[in-house]
C-alpha positions in Angstrom: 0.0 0.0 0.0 3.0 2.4 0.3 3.0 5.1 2.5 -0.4 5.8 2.9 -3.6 3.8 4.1 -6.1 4.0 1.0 -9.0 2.3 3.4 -11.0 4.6 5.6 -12.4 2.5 8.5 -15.4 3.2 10.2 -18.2 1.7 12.5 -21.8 3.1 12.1 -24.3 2.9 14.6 -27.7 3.5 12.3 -30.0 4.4 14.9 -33.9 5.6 14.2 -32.8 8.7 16.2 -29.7 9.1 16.2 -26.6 7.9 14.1 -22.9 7.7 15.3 -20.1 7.2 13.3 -16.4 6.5 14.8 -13.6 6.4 13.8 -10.0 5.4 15.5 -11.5 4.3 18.4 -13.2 7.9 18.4 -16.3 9.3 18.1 -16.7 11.6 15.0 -20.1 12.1 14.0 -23.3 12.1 16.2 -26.4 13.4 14.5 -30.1 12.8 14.5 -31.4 10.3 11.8 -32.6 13.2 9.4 -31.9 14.5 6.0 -33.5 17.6 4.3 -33.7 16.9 0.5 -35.5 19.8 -1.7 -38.0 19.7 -4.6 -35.1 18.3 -7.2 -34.4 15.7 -4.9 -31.0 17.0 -3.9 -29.4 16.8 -0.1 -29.7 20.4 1.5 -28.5 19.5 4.8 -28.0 15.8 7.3 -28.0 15.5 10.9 -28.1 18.7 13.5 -29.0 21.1 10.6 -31.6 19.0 8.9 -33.1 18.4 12.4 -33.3 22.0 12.4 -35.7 22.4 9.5 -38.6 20.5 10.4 -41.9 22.0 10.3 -40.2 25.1 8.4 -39.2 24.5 4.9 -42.9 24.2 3.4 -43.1 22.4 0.2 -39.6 23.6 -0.6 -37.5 20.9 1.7 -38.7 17.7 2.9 -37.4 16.4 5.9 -37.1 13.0 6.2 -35.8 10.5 8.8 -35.2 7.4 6.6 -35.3 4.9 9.3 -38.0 3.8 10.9 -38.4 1.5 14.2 -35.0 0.6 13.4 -35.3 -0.6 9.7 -35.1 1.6 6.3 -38.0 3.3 5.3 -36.5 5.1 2.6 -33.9 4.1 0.8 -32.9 6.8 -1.5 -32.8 9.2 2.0 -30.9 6.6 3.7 -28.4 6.6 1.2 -28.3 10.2 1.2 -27.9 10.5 4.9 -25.3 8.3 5.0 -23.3 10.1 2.6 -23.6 13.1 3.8 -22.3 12.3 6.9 -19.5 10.3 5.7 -18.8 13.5 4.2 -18.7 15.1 7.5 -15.9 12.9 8.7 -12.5 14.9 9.1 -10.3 13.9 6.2 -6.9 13.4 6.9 -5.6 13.4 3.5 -7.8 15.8 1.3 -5.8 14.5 -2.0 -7.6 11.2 -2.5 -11.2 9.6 -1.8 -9.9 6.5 0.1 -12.1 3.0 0.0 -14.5 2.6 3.1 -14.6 -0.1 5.1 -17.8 -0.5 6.9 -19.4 -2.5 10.2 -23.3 -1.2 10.5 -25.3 -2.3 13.2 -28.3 -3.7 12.5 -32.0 -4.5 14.6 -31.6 -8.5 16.0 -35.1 -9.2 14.3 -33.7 -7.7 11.0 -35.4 -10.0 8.4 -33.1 -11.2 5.2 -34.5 -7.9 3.2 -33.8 -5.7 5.5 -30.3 -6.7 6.1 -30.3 -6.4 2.1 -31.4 -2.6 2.2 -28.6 -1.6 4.8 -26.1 -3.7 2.5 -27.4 -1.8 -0.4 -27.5 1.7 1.1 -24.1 1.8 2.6 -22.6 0.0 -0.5 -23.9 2.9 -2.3 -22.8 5.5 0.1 -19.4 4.7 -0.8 -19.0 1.8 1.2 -16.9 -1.0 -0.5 -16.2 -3.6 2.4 -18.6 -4.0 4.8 -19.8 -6.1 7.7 -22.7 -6.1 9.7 -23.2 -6.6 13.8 -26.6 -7.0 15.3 -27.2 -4.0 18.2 -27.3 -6.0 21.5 -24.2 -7.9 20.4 -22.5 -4.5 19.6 -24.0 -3.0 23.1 -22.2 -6.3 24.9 -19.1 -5.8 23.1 -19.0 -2.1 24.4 -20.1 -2.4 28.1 -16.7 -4.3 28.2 -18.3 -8.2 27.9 -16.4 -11.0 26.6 -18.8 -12.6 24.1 -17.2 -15.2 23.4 -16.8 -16.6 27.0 -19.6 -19.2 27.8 -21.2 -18.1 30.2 -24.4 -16.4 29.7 -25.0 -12.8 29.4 -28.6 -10.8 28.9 -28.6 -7.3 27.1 -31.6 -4.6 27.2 -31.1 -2.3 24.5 -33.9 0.6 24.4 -33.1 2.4 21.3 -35.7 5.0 19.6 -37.2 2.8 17.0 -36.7 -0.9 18.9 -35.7 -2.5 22.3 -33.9 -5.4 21.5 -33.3 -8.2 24.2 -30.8 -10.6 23.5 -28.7 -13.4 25.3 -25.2 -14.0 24.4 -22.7 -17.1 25.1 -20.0 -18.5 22.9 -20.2 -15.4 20.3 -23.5 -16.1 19.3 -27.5 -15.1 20.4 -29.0 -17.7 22.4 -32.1 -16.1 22.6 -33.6 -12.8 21.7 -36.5 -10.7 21.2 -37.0 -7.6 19.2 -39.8 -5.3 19.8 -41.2 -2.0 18.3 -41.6 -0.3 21.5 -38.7 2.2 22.7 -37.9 5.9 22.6 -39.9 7.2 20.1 -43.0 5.6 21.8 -42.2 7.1 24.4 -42.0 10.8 22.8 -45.5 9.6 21.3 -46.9 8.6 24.5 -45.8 12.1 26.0 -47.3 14.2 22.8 -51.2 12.4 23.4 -50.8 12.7 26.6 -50.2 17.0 26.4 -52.8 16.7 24.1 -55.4 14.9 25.8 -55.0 15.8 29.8 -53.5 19.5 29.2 -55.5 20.2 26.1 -51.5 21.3 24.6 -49.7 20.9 21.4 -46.6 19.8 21.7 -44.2 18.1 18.8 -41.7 15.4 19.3 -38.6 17.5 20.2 -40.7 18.7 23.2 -41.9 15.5 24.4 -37.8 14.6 23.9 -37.0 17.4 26.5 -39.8 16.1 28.6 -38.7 12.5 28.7 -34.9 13.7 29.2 -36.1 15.6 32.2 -39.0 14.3 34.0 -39.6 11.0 32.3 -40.0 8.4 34.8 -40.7 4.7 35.0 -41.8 5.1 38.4 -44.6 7.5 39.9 -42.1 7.4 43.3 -38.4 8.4 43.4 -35.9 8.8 45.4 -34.2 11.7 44.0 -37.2 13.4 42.9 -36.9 16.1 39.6 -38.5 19.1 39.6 -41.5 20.2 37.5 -40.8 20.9 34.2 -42.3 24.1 32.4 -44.1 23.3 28.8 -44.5 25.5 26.7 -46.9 26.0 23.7 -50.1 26.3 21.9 -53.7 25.5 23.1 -55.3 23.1 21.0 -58.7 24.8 20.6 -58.2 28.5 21.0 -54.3 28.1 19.6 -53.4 30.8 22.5 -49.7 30.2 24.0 -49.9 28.1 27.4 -47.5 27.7 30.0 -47.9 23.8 31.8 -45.5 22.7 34.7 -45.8 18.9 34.5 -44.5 16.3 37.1 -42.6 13.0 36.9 -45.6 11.6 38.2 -48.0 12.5 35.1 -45.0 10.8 32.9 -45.0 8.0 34.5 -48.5 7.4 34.4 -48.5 7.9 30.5 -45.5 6.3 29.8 -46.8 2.7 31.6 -48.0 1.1 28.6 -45.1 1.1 26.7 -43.1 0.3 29.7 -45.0 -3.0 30.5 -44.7 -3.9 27.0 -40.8 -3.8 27.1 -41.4 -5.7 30.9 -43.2 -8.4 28.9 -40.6 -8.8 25.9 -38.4 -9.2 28.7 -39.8 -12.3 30.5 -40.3 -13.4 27.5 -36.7 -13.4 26.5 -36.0 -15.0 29.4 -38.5 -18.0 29.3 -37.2 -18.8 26.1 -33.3 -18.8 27.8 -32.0 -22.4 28.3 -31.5 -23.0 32.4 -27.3 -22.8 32.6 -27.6 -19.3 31.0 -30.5 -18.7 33.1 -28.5 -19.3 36.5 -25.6 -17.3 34.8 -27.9 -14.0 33.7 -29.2 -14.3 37.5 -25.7 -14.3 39.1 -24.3 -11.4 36.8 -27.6 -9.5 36.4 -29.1 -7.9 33.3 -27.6 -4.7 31.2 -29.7 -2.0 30.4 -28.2 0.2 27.5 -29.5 2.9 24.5 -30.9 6.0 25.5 -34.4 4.8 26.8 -31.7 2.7 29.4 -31.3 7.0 31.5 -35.1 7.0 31.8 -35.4 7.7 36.0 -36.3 4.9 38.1 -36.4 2.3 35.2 -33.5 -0.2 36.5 -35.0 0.1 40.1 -38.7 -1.1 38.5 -37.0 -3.7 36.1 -35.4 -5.2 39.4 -38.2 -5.2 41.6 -40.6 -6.7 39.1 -38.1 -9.1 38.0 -36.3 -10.3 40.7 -33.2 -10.1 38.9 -30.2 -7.3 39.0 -30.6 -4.4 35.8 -27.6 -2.4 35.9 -27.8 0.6 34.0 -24.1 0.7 31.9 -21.9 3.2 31.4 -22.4 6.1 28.7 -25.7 3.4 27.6 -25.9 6.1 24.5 -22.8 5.1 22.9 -22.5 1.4 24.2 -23.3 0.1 20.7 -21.0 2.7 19.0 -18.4 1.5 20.9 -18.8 -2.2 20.6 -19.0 -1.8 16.5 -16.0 -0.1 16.9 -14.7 -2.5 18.5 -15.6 -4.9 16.1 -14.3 -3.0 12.8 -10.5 -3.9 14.5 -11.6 -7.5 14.5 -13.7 -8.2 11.5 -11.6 -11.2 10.9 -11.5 -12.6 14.3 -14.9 -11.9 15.0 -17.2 -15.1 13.3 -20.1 -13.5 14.5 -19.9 -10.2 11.8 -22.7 -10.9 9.0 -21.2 -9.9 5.5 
């Protein structure tokens, strides 16, 4: 190869939210899932900026989020995202378009077409060698497990579009369960509630701010947050309103979706043979993804289970790291899906 490396390697974490991109052990891109594309069908802006737009571009710009409870819904925006944050990457070496080695996470319940469309979409993003890693595998890999030990290991992973349950032993999922129920439920939970009890319209960033701040899986907690002031219009009269609204009300709205992911759960866990059963109940089960910070949700997992949820470090960028992780051993790894 000479001097230079003419492969650029990074690990994508294609999230319904949010996407990260690292590379070098180092995370360099993380963006919401959104791409504005105008009337000619041309990119105007990815990530943050695109984000940005929503609800303010008219007929002019189109903002899309291509993925959609954790699969592609739109291929040609998918593509375009992906490039464009690709794109965003700092180049080292401005005088050549290196090749791109890839490793995308995918969804656990990813069926053979969907694997396909990921395939297709980062292959056409510029990707010329690429892998794929399934999102609780990725998550155990980066909470520091050894997934290739066997002894058992359970994984909760509450992303935006999917919570994906999974056990791990010898490099491989035992048993798992993949369920449409996760963040963005959540959000939507939060906007019909406003809607309903408060008589408020509120869109989904809002309800994100909400969950972030007074979303609870418990109506009791220890360390208690403080009311948090909404802000907008009245659904009838479309006159601005001001609503504090407690950890309690959340908790109450957001019970549904929460017994759901409970259920998915046990059900995970009936379907786990009884030697990983005694080792999940020994080590405990790992909460990670975003919807893994929502207060009081380990403490309610425990109780109603009986089993330890431990709530791991940075849960966010847990699978980041693990398909990092696996980009620097895609040929030691027999788990990667090409």
């Amino acid at each position: 190869m000479g001097l230079f490396s003419f492969t650029q390697e990074i690990a994508i974490d294609l999230g319904t939210a949010n996407t990260i991109i690292m590379c070098d052990n180092q995370i360099v891109i993380d963006e919401p899932s959104v791409v504005a594309i105008d009337s000619s069908n041309k990119m105007v802006a990815v990530g943050t900026k695109a984000q940005q737009m929503i609800g303010k571009g008219g007929t002019r710009i189109n903002t899309i989020r291509p993925l959609r409870e954790g699969v592609i819904a739109d291929f040609y925006a998918c593509e375009m995202m992906i490039r464009g944050m690709i794109r965003m990457i700092p180049k080292q070496n401005r005088w050549f378009t290196p090749s791109i080695r890839m490793v995308v996470c995918i969804p656990s319940g990813s069926t053979e077409v969907e694997i396909r469309a990921v395939r297709d979409s980062s292959e056409h993003a510029g990707g010329r060698d690429i892998y794929m890693i399934y999102e609780p595998m990725a998550a155990a890999i980066g909470i520091g497990i050894d997934v290739e030990s066997p002894e058992g290991c359970m994984i909760v992973d509450i992303g935006g579009g999917t919570t994906e349950i999974a056990v791990i032993s010898l490099g491989g999922i035992v048993s798992n369960k993949s369920i449409k129920v996760a963040g963005n439920d959540l959000n939507q939970d939060i906007i019909e509630y406003m809607g309903r009890m408060h008589n408020l319209r509120i869109d989904e960033p809002t309800a994100e701010r909400i969950k972030i701040q007074v979303g609870s899986a418990l109506p009791e907690l220890e360390n208690a947050p403080e009311d948090f002031i909404v802000v907008g219009p009245n659904k009838v009269t479309a006159l601005p309103m001001s609503v504090p609204v407690s950890y309690q009300e959340i908790a109450h709205c957001l019970e549904k979706s929460i017994v759901k992911i409970e259920q998915a759960i046990l059900m995970a866990l009936e379907a786990t043979p009884s030697e990983l059963y005694a080792d999940i109940v020994r080590r405990g089960i790992y909460l990670t993804g975003g919807g893994a910070l929502l207060h009081g949700l380990a403490k309610r997992l425990t109780d109603k289970i009986t089993i330890p949820f431990h709530v791991a470090e940075d849960p966010l960028h847990a699978v980041a790291r693990g398909t990092a992780i696996a980009l620097e051993n895609v040929n030691n790894f027999g788990f990667l899906i090409r």
